[in-house]
N, C-alpha and C positions, 0 to 999 in steps of 0.2 A: 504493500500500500504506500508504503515511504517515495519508494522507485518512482510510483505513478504517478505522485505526486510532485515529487522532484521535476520528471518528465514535463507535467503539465505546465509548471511553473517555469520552464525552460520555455516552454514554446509561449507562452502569453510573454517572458521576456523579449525573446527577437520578434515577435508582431509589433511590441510595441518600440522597440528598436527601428524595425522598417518604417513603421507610419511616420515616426521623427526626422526622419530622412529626409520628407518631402518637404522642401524650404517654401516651398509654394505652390498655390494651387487655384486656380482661377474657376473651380469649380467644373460641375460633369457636363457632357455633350448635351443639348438641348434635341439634336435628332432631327430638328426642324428645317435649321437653316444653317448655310456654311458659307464661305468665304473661296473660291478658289487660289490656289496656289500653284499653278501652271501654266505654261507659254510666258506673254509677259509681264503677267502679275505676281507681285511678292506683298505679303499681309505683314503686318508686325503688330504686336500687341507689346505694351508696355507691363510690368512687374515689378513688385517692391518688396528691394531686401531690409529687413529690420536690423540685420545686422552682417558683421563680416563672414561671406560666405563663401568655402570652396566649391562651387557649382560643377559636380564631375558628370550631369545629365538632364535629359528631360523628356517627357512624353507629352505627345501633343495627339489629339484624336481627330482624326482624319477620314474623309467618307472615299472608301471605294467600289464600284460596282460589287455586286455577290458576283456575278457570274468570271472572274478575274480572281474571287479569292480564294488562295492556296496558300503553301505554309510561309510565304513571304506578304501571306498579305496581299497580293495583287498588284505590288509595286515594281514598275518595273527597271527604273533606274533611280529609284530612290527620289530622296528630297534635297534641296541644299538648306543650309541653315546658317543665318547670322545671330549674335549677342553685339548690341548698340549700347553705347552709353545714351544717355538722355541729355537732350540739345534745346534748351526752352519748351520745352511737351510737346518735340517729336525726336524720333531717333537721328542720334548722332556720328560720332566717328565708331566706325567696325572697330569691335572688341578680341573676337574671335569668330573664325565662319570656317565651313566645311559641306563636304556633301554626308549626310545620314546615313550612320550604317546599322540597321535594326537589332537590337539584340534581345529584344522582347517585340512579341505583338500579342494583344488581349482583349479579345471581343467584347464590345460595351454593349453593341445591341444593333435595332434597321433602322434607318434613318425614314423619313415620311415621305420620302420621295424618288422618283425613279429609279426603283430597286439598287441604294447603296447601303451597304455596311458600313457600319461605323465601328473602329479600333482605335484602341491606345499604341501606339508607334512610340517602345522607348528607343535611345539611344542614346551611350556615349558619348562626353567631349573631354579633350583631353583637360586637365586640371585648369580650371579658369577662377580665378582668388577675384573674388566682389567686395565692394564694400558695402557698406548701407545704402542703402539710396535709391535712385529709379532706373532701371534698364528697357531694354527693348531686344525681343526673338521676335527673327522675322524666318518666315520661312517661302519659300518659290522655289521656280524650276521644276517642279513634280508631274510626273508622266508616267504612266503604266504603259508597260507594254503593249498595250492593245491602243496605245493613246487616247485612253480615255482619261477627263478632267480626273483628278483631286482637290478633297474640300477638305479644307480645318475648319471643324466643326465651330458653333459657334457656342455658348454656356450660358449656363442660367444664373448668371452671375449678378453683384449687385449694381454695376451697370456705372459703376464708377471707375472704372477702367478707358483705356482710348485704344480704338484699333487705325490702323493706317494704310493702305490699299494702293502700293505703286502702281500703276501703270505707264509699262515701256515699250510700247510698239517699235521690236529692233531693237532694244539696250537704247533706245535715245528719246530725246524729250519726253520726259519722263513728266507722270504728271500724278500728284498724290491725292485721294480723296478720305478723307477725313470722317469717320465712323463715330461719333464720342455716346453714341448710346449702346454700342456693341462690346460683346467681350469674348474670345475665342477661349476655346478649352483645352487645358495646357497646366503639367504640369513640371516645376523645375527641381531635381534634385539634389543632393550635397552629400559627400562622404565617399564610399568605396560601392561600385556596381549596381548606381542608384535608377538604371533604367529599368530594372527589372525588380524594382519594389512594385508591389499588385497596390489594386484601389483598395478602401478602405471594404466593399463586397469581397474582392476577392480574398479577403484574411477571413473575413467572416463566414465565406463559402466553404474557405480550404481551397480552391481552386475551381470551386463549381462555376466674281462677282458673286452674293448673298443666292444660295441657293433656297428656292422652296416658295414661302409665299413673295417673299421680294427679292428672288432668283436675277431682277434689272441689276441688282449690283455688282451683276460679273461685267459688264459694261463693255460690252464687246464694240469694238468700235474701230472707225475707218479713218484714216487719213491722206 
């Protein structure tokens, strides 16, 4: 009985170890509506660290077709990804940036709209030392194989966040649209192998342009 109890008390210790981990969390996928991150759009949401944080990952939930998903997720050349410092409340000078290499993916649920999945996409970044304050993940370039769009979902958050929506037809004249009611879902984590910490369900399991109704904000557009 001791053993079992030891046991027990081991495993409620590392759950609550992992959930610590998560330096940030902008709250779960709303399913509804998403932001595309592909061709020549890149999203950035802003974040606030409370304090000095080694940022060694993050998960960001992402809509892709079901009929594309397999054990990679259905992505087919990944994602790329920036960390901004914050520049007057928008993103600033690159921190650190790379292309996504998944080391976790964890089905969150279907999104309300033409048949996509939505997942958690964690990944690694190499040791990135924050200090308090406001940053900015941006993420673009995202293409599946089959080149269908990808969406970072958007959250049910308290709406006091800012998101920011490049548009580069060509990598040039680039032109930014300004979201301050929106908030993508995304989370940032700290310490050792922190993409593959689960949501706070899957501890409790054990392991068990604006897509949708204002879909105009992918703003496809001619010049």
């Amino acid at each position: 009985m001791k053993r079992i109890s030891l046991l027990l008390s081991l495993l409620l210790l590392l759950s609550l170890s992992a959930a610590a981990d998560v330096a940030y969390d902008s709250g779960p996928p709303n399913y509804s509506n998403g932001l595309t991150v592909c061709c020549d759009f890149t999203v950035y949401n802003d974040f606030v660290l409370g304090s000095n944080t080694n940022v060694t990952g993050f998960g960001v939930s992402l809509w892709t077709k079901s009929t594309l998903f397999n054990g990679t997720g259905g992505l087919g050349t990944g994602i790329d990804w920036q960390v901004r410092a914050d520049s007057g409340g928008g993103p600033g000078s690159v921190l650190a940036s790379g292309s996504a290499s998944f080391s976790s993916i964890t089905p969150q649920g279907t999104a309300d709209f033409d048949f996509y999945n939505v997942n958690l996409y964690g990944f690694d970044v190499s040791s990135l030392n924050l200090g308090a304050g406001t940053y900015w993940l941006g993420l673009g370039n995202g293409q599946t194989s089959d080149n269908d769009s990808i969406y970072w979902s958007l959250a049910d958050g308290n709406g006091s966040n800012t998101i920011i929506q490049t548009y580069c037809p060509g990598g040039s004249n680039c032109e930014d649209i300004n979201l301050n009611s929106y908030e993508t879902s995304f989370q940032v984590y700290s310490g050792n192998g922190q993409s593959t910490v689960p949501e706070p369900a899957s501890l409790m399991l054990l392991g068990s342009g604006l897509l949708g109704g204002g879909r105009l904000l992918r703003r496809r557009m001619s010049r």
